[in-house]
C-alpha positions as CSV (number, residue, x, y, z in Angstrom):
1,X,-73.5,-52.6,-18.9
2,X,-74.3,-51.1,-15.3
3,X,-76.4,-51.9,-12.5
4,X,-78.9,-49.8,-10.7
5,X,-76.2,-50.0,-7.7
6,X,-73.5,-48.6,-10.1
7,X,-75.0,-45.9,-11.7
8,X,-73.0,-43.7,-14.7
9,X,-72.1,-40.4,-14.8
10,X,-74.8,-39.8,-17.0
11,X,-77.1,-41.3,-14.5
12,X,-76.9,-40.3,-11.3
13,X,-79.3,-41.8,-8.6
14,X,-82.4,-41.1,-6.8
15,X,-80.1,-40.3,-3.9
16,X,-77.3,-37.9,-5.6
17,X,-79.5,-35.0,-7.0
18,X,-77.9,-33.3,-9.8
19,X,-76.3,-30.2,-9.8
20,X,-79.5,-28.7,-10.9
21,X,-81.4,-30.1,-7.7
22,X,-78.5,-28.7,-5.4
23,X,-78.6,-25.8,-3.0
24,X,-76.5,-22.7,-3.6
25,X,-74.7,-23.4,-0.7
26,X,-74.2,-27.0,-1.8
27,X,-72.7,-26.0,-4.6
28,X,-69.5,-23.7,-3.5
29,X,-66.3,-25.7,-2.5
30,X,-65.9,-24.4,0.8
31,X,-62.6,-26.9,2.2
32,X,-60.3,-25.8,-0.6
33,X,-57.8,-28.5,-2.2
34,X,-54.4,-29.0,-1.1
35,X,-52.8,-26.9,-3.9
36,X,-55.4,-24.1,-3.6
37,X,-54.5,-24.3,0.8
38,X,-50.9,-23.3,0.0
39,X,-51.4,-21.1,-3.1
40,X,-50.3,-17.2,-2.2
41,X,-52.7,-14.5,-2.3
42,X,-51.5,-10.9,-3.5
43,X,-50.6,-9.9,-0.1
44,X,-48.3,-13.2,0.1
45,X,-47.1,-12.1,-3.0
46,X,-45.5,-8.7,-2.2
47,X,-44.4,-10.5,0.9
48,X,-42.4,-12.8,-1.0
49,X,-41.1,-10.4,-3.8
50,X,-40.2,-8.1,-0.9
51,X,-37.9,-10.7,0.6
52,X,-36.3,-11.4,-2.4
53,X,-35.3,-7.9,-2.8
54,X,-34.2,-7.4,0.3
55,X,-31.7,-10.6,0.6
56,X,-30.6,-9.7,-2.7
57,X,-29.6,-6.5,-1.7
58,X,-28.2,-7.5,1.5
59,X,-25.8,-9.9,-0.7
60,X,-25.2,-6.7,-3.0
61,X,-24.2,-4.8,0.2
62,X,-21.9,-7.4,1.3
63,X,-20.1,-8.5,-1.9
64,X,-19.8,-4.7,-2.8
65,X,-16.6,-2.7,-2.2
66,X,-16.5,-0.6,0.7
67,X,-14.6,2.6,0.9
68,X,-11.5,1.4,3.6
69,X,-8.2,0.2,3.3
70,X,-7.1,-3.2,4.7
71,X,-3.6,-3.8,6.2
72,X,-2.2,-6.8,6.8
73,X,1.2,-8.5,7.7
74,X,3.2,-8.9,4.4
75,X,6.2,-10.5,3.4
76,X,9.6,-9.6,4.7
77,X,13.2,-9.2,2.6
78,X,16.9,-10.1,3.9
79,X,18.6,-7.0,2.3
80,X,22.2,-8.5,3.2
81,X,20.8,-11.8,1.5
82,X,18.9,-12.6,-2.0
83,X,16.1,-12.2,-3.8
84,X,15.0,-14.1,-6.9
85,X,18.3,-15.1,-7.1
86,X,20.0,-12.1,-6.8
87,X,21.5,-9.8,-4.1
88,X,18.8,-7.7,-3.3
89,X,21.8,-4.8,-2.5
90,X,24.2,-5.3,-4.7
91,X,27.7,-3.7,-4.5
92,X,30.2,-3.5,-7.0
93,X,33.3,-2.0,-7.7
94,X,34.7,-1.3,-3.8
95,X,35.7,-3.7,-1.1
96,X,32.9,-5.9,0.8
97,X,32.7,-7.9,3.3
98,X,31.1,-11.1,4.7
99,X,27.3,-10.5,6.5
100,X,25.6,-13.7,8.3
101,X,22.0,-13.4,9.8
102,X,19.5,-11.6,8.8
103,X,18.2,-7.9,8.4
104,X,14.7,-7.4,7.3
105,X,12.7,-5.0,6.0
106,X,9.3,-5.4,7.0
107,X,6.2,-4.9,4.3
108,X,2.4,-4.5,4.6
109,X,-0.6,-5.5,2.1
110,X,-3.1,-3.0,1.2
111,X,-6.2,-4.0,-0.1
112,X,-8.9,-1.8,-1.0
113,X,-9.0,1.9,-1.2
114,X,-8.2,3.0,-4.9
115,X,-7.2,-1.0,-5.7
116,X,-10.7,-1.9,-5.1
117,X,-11.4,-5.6,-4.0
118,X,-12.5,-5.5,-0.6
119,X,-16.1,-6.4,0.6
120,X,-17.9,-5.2,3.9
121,X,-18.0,-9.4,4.6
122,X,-13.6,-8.8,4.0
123,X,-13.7,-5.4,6.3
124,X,-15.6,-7.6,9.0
125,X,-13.3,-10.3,8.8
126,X,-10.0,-8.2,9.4
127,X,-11.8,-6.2,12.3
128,X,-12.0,-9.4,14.0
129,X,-8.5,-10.4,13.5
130,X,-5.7,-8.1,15.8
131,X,-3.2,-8.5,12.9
132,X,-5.1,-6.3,10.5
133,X,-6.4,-3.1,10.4
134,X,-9.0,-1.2,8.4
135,X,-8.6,2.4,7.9
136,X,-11.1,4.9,6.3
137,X,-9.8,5.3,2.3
138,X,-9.8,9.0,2.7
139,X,-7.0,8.6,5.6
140,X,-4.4,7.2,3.3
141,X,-5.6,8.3,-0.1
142,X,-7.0,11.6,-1.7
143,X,-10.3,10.6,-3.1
144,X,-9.6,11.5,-7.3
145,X,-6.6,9.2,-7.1
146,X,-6.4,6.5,-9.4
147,X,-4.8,2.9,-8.5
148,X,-2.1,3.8,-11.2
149,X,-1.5,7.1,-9.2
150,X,-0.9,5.2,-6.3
151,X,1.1,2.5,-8.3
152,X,3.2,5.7,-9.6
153,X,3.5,7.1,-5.9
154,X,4.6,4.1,-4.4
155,X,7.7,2.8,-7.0
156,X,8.9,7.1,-6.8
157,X,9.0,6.8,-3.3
158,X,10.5,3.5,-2.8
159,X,13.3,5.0,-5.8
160,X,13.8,8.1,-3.4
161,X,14.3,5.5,0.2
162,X,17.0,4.1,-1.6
163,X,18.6,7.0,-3.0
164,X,18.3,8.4,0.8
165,X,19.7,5.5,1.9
166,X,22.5,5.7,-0.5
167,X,23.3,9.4,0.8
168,X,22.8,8.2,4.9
169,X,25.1,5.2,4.6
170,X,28.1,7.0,2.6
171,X,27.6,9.8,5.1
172,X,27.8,7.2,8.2
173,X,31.1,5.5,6.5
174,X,32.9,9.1,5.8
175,X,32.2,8.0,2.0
176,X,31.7,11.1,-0.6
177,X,28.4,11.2,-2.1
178,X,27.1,12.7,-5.6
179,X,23.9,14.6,-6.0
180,X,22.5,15.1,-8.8
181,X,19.0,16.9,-9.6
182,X,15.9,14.7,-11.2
183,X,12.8,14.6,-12.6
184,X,11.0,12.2,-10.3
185,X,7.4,12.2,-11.7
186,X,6.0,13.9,-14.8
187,X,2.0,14.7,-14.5
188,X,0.1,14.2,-17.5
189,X,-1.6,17.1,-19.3
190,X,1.2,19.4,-18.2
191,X,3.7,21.7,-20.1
192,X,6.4,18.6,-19.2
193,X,4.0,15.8,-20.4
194,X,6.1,14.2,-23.1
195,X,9.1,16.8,-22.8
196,X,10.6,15.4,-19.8
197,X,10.7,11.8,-18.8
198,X,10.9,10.5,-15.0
199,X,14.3,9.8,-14.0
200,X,15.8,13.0,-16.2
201,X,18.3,14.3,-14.7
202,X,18.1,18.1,-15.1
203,X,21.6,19.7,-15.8
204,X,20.9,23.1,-16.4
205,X,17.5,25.8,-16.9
206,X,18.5,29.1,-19.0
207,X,22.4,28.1,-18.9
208,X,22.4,28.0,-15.3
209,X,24.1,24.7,-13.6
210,X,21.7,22.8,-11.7
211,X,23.2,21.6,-8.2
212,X,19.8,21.8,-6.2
213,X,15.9,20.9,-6.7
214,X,15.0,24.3,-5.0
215,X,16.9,25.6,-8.0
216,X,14.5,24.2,-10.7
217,X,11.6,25.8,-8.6
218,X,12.9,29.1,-8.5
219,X,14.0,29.3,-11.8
220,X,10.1,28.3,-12.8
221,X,8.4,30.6,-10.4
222,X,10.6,33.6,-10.8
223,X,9.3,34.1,-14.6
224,X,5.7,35.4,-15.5
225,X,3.1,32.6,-16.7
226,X,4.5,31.9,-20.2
227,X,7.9,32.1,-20.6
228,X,10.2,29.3,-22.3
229,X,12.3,27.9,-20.6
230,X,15.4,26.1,-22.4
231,X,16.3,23.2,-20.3
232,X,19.2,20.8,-20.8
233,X,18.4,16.7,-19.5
234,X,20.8,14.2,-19.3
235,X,18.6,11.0,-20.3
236,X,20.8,8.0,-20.6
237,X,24.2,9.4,-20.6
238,X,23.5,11.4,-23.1
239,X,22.7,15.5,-23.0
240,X,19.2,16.5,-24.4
241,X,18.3,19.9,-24.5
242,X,14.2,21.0,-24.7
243,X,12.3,24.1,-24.3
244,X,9.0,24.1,-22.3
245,X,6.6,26.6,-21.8
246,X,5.6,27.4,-18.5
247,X,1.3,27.3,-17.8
248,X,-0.3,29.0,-15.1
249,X,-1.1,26.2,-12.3
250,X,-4.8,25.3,-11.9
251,X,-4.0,24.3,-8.4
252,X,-2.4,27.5,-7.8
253,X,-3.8,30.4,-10.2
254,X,-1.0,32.6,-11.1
255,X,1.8,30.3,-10.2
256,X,4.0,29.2,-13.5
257,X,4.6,25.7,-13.5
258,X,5.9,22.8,-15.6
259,X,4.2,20.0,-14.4
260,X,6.9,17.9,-12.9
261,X,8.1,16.6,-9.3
262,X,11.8,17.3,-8.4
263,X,14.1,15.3,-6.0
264,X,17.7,14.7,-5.4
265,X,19.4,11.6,-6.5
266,X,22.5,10.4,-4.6
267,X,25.0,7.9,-5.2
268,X,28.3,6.4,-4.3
269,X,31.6,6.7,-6.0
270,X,30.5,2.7,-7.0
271,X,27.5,1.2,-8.1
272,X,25.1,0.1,-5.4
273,X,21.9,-1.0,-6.7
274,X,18.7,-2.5,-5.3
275,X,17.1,-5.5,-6.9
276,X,13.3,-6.0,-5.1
277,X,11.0,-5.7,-7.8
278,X,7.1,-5.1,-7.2
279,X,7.8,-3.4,-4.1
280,X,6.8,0.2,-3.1
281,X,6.8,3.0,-0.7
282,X,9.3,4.9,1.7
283,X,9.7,2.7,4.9
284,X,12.7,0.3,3.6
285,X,15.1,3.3,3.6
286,X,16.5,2.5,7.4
287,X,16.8,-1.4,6.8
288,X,18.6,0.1,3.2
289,X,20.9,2.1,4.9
290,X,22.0,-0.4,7.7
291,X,22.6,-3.4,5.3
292,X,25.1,-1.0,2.6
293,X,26.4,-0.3,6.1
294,X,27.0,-4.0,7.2
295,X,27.8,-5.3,3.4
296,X,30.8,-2.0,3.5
297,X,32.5,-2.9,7.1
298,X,34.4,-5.6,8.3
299,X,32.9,-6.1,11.3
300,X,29.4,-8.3,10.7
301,X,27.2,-6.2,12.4
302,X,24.6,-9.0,12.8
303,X,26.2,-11.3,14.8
304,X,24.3,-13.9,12.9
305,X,21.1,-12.9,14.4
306,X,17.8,-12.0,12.5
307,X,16.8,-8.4,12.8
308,X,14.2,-6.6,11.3
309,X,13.0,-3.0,11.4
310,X,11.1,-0.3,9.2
311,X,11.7,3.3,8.8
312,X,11.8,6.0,6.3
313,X,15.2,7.8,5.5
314,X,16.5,11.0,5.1
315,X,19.8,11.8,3.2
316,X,21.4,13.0,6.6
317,X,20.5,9.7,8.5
318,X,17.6,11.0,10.0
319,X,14.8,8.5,10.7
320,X,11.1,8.6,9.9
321,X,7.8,8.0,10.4
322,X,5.3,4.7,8.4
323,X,2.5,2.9,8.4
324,X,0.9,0.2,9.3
325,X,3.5,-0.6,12.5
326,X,1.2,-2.8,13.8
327,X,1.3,-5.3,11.2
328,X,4.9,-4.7,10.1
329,X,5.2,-6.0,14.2
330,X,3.5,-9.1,13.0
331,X,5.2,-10.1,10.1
332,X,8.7,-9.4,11.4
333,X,7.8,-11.7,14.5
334,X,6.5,-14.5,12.3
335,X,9.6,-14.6,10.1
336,X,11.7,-15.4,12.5
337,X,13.1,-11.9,14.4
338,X,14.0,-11.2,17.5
339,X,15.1,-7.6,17.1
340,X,12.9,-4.8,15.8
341,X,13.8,-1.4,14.6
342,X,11.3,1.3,14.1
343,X,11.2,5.2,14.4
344,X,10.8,6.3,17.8
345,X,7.7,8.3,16.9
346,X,5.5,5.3,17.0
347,X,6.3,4.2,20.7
348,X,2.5,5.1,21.5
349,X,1.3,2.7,18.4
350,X,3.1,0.0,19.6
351,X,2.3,-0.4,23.6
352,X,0.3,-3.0,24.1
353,X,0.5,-4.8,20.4
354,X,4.4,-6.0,20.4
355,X,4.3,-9.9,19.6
356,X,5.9,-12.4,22.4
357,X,9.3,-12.6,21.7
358,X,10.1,-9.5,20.2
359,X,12.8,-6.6,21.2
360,X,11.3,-3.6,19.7
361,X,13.8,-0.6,20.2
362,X,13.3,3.5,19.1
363,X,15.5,4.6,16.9
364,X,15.7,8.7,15.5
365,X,19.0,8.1,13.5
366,X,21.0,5.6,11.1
367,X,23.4,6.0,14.1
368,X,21.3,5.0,16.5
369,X,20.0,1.6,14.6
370,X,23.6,0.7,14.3
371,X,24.7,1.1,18.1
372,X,21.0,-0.8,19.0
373,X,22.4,-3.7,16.8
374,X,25.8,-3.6,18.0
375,X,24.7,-3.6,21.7
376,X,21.7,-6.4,20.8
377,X,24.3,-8.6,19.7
378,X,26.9,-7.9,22.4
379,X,24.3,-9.2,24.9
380,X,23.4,-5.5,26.2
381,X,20.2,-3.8,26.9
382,X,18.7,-1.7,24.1
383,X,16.7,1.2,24.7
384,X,13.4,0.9,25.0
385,X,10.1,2.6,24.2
386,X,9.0,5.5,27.4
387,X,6.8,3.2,30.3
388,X,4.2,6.2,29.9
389,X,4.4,6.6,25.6
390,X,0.6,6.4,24.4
């Protein structure tokens, strides 16, 4: 029951007109609701879809990899100490000697380039730290190479630095040395794919003796496109003879080829063999060399001290150029050395990076490293880089 001061809906007063009796203008909503204030129109809309796609693809930007290389500091190695447990040079079958200290060989991380993995937010991170440096991909890798190419690369060359330093350390002691004549990679889709294995060690080609990889080349190159070739391998021990056509080079039209790398293999009258595993590239030869040198003489060439250095190798002692100096600098430092040994080519890298603490001395030869070290420990100056190298 209602009262004429409380009329129903179906009743509405003398005062409230109906919707009927209302004016046009009475009769459109113009103060919006709340919900209807904030609703987005179309132009909000694209506005808002816009955004999206834009931080969305700012985060794809940033997440995605980028085409440079990171270096960083990596770990270091005692090669007169152990590894894993085990020597990480291991000599057998001549006299040794005692070694104290330490002699390092220096590493460097990669990241990015054919590996993948690294980010522009990664890239921007190790621009801002002085330890690392990022390198465009196409300075340190072709651009069809393959991470297993690289991984491939890296373990052949790291076989060869210690084969080198084999040959530069038997040379330094007055030791004899034996060559021998390999098959150091095999490239698929190639007259050798599956014929000759990595590590083959190539006797003879067409009953000729083998004492020299330029050898192998010549006897390839100097037949026509086509001939076989009867080859005898020593795999194992054990003599293998093949036969292997020769195809005309697509990198070279009209060149005969096989389709494998050569190298020379050295080694001592004894067993000396190197125990780092998942480790790669050329720059351990010098460090090598200078630790069969200290594990072969009587003299402890250390002095107890912890030395590190980096370099590449050559059978005659002669030392090379690396990369990444700059971080290898680092790492040596934060491991605890107080020497550091590096080709004398990278004086220029180094000015003005060398960590506090840290004797870096030029060296061009195995013979050199050994006199820096003898005259470090003796308490006299070692040379130093040029005041004007840049």
């Amino acid at each position: 029951m209602t009262t004429p001061e409380q009329p129903t809906p179906e009743q509405p007063t003398p005062e409230q007109p109906t919707p009927e009796q209302r004016p046009i203008e009475a009769a459109v909503d113009t103060e919006p609701s709340p919900a209807r204030r904030h609703r987005p129109g179309r132009r909000g809309w694209m506005l808002i879809i816009s955004g999206v796609t834009t931080t969305a693809l700012l985060v794809a930007a940033f997440l995605l990899p980028v085409p440079f290389v990171k270096l960083s500091p990596g770990p270091t190695f005692n090669v007169i100490g152990q590894d894993g447990g085990s020597d990480v040079i291991a000599i057998s079958g001549t006299q040794t000697y005692p070694t104290t200290g330490s002699l390092d060989m220096t590493t460097v991380y990669e990241s990015g380039g054919p590996r993948g993995g690294l980010t522009f937010v990664d890239a921007i991170g190790s621009w801002l730290n002085p330890s690392d440096a990022v390198v465009p991909q196409e300075l340190l890798f072709p651009d069809d190479v393959s991470s297993e190419d690289v991984a491939k690369a890296q373990a052949i060359m790291f076989d060869t630095s210690q084969s080198n330093a084999v040959a530069a350390a038997m040379r330094y002691l007055g030791k004899p040395v034996t060559t021998q004549v390999v098959a150091n990679a095999i490239y698929p889709d190639t007259p050798a794919d599956g014929v000759i294995e990595a590590k083959d060690q190539i006797v003879s080609v067409d009953g000729t003796t083998i004492t020299s990889a330029q050898q192998v080349v010549d006897a390839v190159r100097n037949q026509p496109v086509g001939t076989t070739l009867e080859i005898t391998l020593r795999r194992e021990g054990q003599d293998k003879k093949v036969s292997v056509t020769t195809a005309d080079n697509p990198d070279s039209p009209g060149t005969p080829y096989l389709g494998i790398g050569v190298g020379e293999l050295y080694s001592a009258d004894f067993p000396i063999d190197f125990t780092l595993q998942d480790v790669g590239g050329p720059s351990a030869g010098l460090m090598f060399a200078v630790g069969i040198v200290d594990k072969l003489t009587p003299d402890n060439l250390t002095g107890g001290q912890h030395i590190a250095g980096t370099g590449t190798i050559e059978p005659d002692g002669t030392v090379g150029p690396i990369g990444g100096i700059r971080q290898k600098l680092v790492g040596a430092r934060d491991a605890g050395a107080t020497l550091f040994l590096m080709p004398a080519s990278h004086c220029g890298e180094v000015a003005g990076h060398i960590p506090d603490g840290l004797t870096v001395t030029p060296v061009k030869t195995l013979n050199d490293a050994v006199d820096a070290i003898h005259a470090y420990t003796s308490g006299e100056s070692v040379p130093s880089c040029p005041a004007d190298a840049a």
